[in-house]
C-alpha positions as CSV (number, residue, x, y, z in Angstrom):
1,X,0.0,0.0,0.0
2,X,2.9,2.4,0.9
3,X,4.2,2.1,-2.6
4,X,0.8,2.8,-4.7
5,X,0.9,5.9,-2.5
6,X,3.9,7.2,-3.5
7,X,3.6,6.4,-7.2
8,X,0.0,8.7,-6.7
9,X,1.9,11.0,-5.2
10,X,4.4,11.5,-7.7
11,X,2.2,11.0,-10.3
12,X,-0.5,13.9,-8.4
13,X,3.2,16.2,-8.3
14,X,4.1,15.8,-12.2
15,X,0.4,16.4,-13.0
16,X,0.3,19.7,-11.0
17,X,3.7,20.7,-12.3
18,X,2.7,20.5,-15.6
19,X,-0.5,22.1,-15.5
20,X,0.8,24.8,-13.4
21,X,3.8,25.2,-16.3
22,X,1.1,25.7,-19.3
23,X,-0.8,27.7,-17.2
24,X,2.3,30.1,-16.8
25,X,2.7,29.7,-20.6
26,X,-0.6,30.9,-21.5
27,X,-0.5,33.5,-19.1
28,X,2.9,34.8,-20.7
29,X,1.2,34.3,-23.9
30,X,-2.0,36.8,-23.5
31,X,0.4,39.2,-21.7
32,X,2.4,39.5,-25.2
33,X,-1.1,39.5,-27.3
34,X,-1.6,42.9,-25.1
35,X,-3.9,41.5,-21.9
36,X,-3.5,43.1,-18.6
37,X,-5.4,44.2,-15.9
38,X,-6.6,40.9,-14.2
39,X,-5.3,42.2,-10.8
40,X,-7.4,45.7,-11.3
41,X,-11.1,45.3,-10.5
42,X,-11.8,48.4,-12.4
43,X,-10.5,46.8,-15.2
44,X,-12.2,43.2,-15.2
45,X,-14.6,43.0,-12.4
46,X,-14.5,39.9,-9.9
47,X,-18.5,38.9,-11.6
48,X,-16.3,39.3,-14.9
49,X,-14.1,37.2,-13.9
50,X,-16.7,34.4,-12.9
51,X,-18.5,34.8,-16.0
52,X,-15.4,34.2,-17.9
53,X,-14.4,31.0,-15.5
54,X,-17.8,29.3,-16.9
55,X,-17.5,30.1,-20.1
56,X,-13.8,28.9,-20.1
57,X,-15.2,25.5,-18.8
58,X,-18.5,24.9,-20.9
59,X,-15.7,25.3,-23.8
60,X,-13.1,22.7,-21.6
61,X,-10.4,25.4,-21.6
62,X,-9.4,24.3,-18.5
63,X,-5.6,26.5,-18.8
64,X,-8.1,30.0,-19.2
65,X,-10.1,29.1,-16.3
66,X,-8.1,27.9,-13.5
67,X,-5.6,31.2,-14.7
68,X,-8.3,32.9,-13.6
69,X,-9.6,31.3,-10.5
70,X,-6.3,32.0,-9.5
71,X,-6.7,36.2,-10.1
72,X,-10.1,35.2,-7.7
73,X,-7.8,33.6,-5.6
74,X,-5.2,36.5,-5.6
75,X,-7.4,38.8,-4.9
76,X,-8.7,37.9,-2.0
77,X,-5.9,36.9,-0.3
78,X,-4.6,40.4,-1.2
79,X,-8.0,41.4,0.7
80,X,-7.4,39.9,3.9
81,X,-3.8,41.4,4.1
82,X,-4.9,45.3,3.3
């Protein structure tokens, strides 16, 4: 049993590593085609933001949504420190 865990384990770790390194590349990709302002909520609101997140994942762009789940994410943590 203390194998299969490990092999999960590693196997959980190289999933998240990779999906973590295209979500960086798309990121760095939209920032060249001109996209900012996902950390100004005057820019793209927080309901934006959700409204993109389901339409990112009715079209199974996973990348594009959990990129921005994490500006959500950001957000409020940057909330709770100010």
């Amino acid at each position: 049993m203390i194998k299969k865990e490990r092999i999960q384990e590693k196997e959980l770790s190289k999933a998240f590593s990779d999906f973590e390194t295209a979500m960086k590349a798309r990121l760095i990709q939209k920032e060249k085609e001109g996209y900012c302002g996902w950390n100004d909520k005057k820019k793209v609101s927080n309901n934006n933001l959700l409204f993109r997140i389901l339409n990112a994942l009715e079209e199974r762009k996973y990348v594009d949504a959990a990129n921005m789940c994490m500006m959500l994410h950001y957000r409020n943590a940057c909330q709770k420190v100010e």
